[in-house]
mmCIF file of the N, C-alpha and C atoms, coordinates in Angstrom:
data_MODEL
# 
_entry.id   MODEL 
# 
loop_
_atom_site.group_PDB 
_atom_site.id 
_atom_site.type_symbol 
_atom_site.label_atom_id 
_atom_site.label_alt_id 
_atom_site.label_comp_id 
_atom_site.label_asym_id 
_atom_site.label_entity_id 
_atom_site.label_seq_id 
_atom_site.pdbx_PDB_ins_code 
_atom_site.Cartn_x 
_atom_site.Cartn_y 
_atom_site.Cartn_z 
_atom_site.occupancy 
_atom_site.B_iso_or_equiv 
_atom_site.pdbx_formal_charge 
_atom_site.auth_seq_id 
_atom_site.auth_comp_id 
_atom_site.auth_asym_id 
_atom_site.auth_atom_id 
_atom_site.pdbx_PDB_model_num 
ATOM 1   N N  . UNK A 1 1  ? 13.098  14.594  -9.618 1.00 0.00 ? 1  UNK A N  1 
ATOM 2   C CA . UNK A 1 1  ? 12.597  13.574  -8.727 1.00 0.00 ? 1  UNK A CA 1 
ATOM 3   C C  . UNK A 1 1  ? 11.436  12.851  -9.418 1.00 0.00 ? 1  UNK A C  1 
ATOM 4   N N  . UNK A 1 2  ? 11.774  11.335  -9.282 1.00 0.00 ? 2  UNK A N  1 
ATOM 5   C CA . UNK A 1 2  ? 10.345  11.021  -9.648 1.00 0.00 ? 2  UNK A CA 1 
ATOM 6   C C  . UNK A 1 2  ? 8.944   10.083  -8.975 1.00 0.00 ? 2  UNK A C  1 
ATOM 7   N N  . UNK A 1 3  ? 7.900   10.703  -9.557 1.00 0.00 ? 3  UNK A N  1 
ATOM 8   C CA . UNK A 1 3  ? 6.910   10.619  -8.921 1.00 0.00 ? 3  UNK A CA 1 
ATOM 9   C C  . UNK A 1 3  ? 5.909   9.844   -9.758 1.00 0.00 ? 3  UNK A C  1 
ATOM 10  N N  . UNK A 1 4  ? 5.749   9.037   -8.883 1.00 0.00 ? 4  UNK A N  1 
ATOM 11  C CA . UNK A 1 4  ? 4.842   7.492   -9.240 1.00 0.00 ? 4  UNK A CA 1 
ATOM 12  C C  . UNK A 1 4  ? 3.502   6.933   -8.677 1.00 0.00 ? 4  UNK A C  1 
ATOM 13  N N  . UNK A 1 5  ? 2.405   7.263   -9.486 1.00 0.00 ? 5  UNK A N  1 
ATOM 14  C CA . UNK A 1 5  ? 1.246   6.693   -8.392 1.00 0.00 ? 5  UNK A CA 1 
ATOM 15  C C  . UNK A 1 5  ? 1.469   5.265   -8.884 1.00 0.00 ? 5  UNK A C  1 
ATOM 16  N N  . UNK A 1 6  ? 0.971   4.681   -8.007 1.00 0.00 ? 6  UNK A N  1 
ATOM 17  C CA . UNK A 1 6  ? 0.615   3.216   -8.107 1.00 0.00 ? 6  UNK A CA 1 
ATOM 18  C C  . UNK A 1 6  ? -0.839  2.402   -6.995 1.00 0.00 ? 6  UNK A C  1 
ATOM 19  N N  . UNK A 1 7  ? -1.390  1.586   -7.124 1.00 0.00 ? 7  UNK A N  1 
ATOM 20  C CA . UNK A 1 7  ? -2.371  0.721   -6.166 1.00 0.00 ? 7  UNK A CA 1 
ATOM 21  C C  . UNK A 1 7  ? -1.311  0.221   -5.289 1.00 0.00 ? 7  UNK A C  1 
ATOM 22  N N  . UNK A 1 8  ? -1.918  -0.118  -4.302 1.00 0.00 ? 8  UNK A N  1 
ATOM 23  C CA . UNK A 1 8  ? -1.443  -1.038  -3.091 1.00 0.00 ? 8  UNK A CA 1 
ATOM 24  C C  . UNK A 1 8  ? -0.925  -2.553  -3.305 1.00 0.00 ? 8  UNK A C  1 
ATOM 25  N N  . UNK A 1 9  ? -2.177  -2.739  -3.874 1.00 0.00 ? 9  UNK A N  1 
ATOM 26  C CA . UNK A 1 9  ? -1.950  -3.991  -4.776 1.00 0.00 ? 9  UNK A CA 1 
ATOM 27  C C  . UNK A 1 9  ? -0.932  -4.272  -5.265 1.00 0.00 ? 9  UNK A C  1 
ATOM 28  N N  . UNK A 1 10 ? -0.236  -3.381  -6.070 1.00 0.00 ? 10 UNK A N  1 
ATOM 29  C CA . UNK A 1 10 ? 0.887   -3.606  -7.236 1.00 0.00 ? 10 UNK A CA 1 
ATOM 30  C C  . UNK A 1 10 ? 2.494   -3.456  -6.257 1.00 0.00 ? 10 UNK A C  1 
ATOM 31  N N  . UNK A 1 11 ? 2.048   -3.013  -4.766 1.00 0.00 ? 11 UNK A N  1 
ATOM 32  C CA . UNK A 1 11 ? 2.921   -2.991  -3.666 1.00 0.00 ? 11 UNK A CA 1 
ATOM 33  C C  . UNK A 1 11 ? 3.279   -4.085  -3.516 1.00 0.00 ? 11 UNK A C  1 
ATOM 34  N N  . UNK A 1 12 ? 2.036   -4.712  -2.701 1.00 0.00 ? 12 UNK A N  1 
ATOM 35  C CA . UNK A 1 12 ? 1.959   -5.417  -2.245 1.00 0.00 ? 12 UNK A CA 1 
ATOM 36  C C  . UNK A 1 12 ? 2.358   -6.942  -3.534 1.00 0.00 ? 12 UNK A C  1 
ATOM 37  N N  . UNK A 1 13 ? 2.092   -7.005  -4.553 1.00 0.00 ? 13 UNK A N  1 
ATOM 38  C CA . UNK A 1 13 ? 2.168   -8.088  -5.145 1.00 0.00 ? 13 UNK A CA 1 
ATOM 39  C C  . UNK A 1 13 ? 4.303   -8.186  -6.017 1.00 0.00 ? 13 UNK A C  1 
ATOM 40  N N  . UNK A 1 14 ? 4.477   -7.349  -5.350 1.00 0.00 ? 14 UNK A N  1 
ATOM 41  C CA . UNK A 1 14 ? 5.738   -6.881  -5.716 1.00 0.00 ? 14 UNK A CA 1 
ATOM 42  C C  . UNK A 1 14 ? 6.553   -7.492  -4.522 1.00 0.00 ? 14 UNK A C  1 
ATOM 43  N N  . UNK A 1 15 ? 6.388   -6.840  -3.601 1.00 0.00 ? 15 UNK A N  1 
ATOM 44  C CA . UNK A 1 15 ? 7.270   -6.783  -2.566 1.00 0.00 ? 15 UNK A CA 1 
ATOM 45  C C  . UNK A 1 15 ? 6.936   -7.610  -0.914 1.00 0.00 ? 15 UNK A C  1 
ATOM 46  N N  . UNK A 1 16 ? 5.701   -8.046  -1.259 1.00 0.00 ? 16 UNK A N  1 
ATOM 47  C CA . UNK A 1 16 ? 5.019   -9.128  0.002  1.00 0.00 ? 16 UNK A CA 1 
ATOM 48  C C  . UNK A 1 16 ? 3.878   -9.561  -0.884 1.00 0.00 ? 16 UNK A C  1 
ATOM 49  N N  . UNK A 1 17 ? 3.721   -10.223 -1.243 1.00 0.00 ? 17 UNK A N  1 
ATOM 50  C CA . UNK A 1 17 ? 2.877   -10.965 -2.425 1.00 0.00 ? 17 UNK A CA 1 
ATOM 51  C C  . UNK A 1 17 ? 1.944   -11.956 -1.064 1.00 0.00 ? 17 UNK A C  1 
ATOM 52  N N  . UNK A 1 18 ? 2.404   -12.943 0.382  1.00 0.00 ? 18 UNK A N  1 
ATOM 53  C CA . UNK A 1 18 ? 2.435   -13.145 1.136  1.00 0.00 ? 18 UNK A CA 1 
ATOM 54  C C  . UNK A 1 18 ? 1.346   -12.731 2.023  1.00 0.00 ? 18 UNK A C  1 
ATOM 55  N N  . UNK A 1 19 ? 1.155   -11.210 2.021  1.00 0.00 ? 19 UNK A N  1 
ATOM 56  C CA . UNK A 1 19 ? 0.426   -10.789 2.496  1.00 0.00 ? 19 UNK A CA 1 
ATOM 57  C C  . UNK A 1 19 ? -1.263  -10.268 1.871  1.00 0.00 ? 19 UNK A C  1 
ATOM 58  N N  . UNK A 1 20 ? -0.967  -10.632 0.472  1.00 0.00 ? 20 UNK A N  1 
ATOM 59  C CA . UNK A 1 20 ? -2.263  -10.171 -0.202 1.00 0.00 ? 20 UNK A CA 1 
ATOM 60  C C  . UNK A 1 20 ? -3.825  -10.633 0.119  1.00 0.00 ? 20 UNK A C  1 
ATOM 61  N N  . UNK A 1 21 ? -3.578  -12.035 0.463  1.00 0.00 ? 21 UNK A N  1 
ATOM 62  C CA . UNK A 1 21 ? -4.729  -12.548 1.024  1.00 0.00 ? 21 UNK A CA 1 
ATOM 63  C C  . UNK A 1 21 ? -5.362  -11.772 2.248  1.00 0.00 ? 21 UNK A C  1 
ATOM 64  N N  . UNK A 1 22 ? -4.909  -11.195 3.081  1.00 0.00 ? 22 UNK A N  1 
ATOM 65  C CA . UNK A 1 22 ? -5.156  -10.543 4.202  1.00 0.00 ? 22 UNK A CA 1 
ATOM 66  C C  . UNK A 1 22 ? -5.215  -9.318  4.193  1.00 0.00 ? 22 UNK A C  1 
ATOM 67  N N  . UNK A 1 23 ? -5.421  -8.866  2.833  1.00 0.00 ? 23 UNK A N  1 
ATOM 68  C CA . UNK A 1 23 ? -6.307  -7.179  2.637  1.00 0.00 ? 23 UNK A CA 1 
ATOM 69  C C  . UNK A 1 23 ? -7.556  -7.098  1.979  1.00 0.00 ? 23 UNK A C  1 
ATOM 70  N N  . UNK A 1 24 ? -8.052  -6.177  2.289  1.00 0.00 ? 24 UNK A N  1 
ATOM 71  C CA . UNK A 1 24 ? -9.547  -5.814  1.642  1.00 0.00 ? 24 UNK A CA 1 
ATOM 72  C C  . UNK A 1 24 ? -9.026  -5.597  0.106  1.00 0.00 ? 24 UNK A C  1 
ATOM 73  N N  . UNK A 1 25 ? -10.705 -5.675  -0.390 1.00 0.00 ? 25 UNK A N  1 
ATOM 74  C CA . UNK A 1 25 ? -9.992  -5.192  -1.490 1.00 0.00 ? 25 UNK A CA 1 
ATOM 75  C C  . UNK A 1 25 ? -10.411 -3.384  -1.571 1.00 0.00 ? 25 UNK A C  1 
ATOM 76  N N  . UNK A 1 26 ? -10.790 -2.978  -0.718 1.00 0.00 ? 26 UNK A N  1 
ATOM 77  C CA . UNK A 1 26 ? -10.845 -1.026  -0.798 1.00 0.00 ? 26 UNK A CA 1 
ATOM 78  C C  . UNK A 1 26 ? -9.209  -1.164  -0.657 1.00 0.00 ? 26 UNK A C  1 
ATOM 79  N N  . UNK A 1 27 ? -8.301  -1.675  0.335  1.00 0.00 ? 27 UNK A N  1 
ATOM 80  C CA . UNK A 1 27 ? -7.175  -1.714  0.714  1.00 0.00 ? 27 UNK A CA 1 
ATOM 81  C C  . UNK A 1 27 ? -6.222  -1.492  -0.494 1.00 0.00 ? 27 UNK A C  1 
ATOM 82  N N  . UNK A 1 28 ? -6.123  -2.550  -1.163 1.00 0.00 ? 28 UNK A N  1 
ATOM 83  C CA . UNK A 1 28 ? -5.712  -3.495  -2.293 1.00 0.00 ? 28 UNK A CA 1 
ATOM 84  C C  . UNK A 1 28 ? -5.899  -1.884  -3.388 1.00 0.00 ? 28 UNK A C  1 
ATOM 85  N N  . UNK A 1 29 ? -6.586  -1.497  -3.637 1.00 0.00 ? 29 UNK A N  1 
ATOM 86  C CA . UNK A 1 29 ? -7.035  -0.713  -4.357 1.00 0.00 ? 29 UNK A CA 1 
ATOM 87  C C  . UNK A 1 29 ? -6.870  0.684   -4.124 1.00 0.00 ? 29 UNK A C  1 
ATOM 88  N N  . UNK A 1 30 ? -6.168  1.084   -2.864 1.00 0.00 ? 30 UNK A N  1 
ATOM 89  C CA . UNK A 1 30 ? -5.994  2.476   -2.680 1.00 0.00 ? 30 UNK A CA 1 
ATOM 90  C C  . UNK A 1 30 ? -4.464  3.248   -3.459 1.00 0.00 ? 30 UNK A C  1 
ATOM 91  N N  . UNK A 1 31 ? -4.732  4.441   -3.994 1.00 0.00 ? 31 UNK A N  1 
ATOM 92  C CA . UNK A 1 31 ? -3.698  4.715   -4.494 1.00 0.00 ? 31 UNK A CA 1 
ATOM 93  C C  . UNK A 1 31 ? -2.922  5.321   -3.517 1.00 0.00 ? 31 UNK A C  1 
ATOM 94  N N  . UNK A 1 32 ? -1.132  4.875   -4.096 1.00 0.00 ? 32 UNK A N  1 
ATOM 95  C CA . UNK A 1 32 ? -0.455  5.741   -3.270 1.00 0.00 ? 32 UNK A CA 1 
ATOM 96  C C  . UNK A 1 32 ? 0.802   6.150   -4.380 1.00 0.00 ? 32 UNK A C  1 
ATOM 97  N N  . UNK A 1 33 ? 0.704   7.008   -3.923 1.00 0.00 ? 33 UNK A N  1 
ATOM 98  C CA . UNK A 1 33 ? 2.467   8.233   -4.285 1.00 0.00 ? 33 UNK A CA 1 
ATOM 99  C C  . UNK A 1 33 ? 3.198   7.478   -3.528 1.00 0.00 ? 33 UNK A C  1 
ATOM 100 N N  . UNK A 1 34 ? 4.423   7.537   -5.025 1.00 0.00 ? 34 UNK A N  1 
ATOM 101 C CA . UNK A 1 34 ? 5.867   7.159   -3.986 1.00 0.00 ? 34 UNK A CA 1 
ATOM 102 C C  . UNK A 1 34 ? 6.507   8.158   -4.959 1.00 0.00 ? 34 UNK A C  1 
ATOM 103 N N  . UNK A 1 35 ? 7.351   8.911   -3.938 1.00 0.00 ? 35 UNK A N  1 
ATOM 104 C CA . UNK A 1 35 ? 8.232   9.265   -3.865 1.00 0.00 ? 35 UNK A CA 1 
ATOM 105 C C  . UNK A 1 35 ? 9.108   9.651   -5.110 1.00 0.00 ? 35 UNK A C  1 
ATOM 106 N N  . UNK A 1 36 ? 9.971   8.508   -4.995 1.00 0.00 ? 36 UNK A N  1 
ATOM 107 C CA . UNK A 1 36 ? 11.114  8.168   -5.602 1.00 0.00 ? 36 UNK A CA 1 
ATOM 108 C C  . UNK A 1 36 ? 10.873  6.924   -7.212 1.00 0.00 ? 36 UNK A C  1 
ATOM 109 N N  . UNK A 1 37 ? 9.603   6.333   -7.005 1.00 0.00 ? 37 UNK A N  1 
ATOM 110 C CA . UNK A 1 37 ? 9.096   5.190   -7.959 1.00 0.00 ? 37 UNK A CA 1 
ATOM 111 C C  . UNK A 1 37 ? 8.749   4.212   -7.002 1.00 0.00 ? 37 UNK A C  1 
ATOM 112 N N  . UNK A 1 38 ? 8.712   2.832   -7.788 1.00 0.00 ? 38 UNK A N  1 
ATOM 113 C CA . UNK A 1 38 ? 8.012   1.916   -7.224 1.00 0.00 ? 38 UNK A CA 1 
ATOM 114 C C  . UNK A 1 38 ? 9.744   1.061   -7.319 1.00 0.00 ? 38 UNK A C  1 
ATOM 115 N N  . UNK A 1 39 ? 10.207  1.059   -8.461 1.00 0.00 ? 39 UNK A N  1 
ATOM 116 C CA . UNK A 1 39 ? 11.680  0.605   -8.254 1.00 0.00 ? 39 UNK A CA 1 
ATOM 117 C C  . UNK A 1 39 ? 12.544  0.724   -6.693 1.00 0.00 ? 39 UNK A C  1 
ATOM 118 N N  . UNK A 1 40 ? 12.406  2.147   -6.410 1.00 0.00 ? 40 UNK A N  1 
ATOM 119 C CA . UNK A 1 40 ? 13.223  2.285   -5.407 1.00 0.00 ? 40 UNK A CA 1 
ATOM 120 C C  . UNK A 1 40 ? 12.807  1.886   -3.888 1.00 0.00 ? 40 UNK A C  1 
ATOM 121 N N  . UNK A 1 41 ? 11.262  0.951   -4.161 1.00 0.00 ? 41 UNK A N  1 
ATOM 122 C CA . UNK A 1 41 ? 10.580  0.983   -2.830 1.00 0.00 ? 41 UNK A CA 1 
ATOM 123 C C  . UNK A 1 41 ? 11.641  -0.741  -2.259 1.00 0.00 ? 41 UNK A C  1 
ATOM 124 N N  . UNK A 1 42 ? 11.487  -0.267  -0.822 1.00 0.00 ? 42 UNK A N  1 
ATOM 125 C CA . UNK A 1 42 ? 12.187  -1.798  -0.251 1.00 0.00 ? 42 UNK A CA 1 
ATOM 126 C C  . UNK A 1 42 ? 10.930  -2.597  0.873  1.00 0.00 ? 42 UNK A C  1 
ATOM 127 N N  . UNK A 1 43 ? 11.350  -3.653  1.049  1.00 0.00 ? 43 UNK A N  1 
ATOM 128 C CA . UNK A 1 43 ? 10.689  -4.595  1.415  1.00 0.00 ? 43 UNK A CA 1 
ATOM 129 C C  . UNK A 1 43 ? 9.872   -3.492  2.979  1.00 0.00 ? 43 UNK A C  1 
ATOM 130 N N  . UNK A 1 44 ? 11.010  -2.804  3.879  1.00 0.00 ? 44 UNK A N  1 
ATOM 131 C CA . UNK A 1 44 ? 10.482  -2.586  4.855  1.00 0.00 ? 44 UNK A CA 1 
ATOM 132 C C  . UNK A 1 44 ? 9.848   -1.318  4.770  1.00 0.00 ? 44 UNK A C  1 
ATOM 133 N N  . UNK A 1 45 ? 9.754   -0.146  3.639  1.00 0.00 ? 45 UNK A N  1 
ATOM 134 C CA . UNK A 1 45 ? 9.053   0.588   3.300  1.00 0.00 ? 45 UNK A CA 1 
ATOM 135 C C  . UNK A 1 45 ? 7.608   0.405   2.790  1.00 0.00 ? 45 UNK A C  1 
ATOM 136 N N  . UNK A 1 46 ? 7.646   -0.755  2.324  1.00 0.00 ? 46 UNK A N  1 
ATOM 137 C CA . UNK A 1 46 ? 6.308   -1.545  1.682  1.00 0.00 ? 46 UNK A CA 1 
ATOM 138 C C  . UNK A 1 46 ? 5.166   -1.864  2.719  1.00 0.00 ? 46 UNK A C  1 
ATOM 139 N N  . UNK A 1 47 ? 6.409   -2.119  3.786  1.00 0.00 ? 47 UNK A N  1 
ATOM 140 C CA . UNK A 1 47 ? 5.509   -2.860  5.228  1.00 0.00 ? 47 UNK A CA 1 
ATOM 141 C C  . UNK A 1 47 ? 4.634   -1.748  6.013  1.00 0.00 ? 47 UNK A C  1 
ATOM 142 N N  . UNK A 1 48 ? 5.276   -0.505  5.892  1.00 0.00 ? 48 UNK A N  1 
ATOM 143 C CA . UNK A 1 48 ? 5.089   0.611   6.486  1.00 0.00 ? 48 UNK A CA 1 
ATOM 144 C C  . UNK A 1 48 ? 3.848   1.462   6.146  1.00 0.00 ? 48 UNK A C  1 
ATOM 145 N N  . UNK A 1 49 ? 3.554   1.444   4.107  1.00 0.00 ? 49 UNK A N  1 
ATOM 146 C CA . UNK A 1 49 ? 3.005   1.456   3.881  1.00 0.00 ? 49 UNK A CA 1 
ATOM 147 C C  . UNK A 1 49 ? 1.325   1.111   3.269  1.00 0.00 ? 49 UNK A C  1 
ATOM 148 N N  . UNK A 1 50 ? 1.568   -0.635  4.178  1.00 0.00 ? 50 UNK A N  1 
ATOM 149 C CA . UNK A 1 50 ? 0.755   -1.591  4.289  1.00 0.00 ? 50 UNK A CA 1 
ATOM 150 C C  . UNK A 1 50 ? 0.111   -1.069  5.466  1.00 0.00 ? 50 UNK A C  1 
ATOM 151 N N  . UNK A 1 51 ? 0.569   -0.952  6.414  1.00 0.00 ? 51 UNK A N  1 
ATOM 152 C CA . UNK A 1 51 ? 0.254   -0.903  7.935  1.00 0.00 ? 51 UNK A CA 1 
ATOM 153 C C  . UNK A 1 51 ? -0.648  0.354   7.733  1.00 0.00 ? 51 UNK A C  1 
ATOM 154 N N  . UNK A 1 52 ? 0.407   1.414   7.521  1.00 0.00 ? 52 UNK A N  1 
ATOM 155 C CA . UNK A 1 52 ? -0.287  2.711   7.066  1.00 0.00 ? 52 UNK A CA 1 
ATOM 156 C C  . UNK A 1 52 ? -1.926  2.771   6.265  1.00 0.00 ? 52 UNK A C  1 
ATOM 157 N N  . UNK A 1 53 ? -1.428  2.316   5.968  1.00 0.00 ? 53 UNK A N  1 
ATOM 158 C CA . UNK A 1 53 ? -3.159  1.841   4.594  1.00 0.00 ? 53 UNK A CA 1 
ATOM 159 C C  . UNK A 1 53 ? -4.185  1.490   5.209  1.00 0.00 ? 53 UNK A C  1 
ATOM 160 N N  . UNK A 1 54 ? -3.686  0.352   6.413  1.00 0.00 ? 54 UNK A N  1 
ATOM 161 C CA . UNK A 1 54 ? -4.821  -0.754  7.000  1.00 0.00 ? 54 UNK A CA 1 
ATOM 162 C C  . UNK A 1 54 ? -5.510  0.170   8.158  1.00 0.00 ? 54 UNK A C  1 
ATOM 163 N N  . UNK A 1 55 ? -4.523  0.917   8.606  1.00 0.00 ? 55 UNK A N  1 
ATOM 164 C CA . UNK A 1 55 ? -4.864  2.087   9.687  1.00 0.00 ? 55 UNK A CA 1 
ATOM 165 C C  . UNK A 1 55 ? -5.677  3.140   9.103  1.00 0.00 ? 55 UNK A C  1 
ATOM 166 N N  . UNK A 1 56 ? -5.546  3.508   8.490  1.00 0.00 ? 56 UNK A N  1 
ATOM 167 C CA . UNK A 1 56 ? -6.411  4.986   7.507  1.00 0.00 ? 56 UNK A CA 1 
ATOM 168 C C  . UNK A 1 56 ? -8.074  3.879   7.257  1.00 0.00 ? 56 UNK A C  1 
ATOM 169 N N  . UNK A 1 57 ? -7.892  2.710   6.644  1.00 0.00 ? 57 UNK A N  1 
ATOM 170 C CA . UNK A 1 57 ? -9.124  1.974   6.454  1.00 0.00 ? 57 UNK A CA 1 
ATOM 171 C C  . UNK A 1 57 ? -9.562  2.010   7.227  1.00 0.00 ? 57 UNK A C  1 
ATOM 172 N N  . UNK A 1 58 ? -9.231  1.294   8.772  1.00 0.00 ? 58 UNK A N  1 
ATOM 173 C CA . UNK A 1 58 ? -9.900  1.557   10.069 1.00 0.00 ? 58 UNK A CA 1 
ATOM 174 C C  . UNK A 1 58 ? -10.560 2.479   10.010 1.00 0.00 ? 58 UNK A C  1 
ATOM 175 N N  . UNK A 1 59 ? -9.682  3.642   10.488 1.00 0.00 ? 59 UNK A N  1 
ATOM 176 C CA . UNK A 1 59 ? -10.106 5.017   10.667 1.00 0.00 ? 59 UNK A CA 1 
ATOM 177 C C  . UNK A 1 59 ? -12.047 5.405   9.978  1.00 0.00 ? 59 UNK A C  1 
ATOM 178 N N  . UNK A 1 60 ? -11.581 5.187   8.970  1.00 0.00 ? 60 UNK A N  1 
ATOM 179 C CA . UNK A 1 60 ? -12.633 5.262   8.116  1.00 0.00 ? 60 UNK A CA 1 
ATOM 180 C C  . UNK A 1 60 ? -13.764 4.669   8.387  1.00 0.00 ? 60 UNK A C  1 
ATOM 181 N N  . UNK A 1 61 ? -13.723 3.259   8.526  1.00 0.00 ? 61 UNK A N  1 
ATOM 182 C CA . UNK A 1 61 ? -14.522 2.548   9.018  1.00 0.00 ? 61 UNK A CA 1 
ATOM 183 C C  . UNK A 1 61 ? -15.521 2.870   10.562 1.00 0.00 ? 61 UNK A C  1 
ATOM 184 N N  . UNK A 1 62 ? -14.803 3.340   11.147 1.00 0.00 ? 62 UNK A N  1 
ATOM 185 C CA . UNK A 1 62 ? -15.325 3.934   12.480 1.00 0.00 ? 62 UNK A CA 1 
ATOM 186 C C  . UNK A 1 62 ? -16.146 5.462   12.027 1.00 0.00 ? 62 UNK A C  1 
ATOM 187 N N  . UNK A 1 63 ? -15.559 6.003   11.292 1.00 0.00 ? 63 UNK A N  1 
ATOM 188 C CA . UNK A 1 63 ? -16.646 7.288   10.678 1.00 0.00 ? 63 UNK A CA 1 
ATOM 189 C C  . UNK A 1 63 ? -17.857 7.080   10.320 1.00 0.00 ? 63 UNK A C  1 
ATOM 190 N N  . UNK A 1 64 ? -17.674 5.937   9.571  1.00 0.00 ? 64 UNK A N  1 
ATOM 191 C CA . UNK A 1 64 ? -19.386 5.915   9.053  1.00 0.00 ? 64 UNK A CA 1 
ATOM 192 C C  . UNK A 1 64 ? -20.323 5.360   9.350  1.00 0.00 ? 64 UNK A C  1 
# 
């Protein structure tokens, strides 16, 4: 199996390029594991893990 870190960024500028303007850049910059690679990621997995991202930032944001 393979296993791929990558930035958000490199998600996002891949697969919704569209949406880049409308992230932080802590966002933009968080690493994530995929899975399978960055090849095998699809448009609505990307979205999932956008959303995911922006939610954990929140989160965070309210902690400190």
């Amino acid at each position: 199996m393979l296993v791929e870190t990558v930035r958000l960024a490199t998600i996002v500028m891949r697969l919704t390029p569209e949406l880049y303007p409308f992230l932080k850049k802590r966002e933009l910059e968080s690493e994530i594991v995929l899975r399978n690679g960055l090849e095998a990621l699809e448009t609505e997995d990307a979205m999932e893990i956008i959303q995911y991202s922006i939610s954990e930032h929140q989160k965070d944001a309210f902690l400190h």
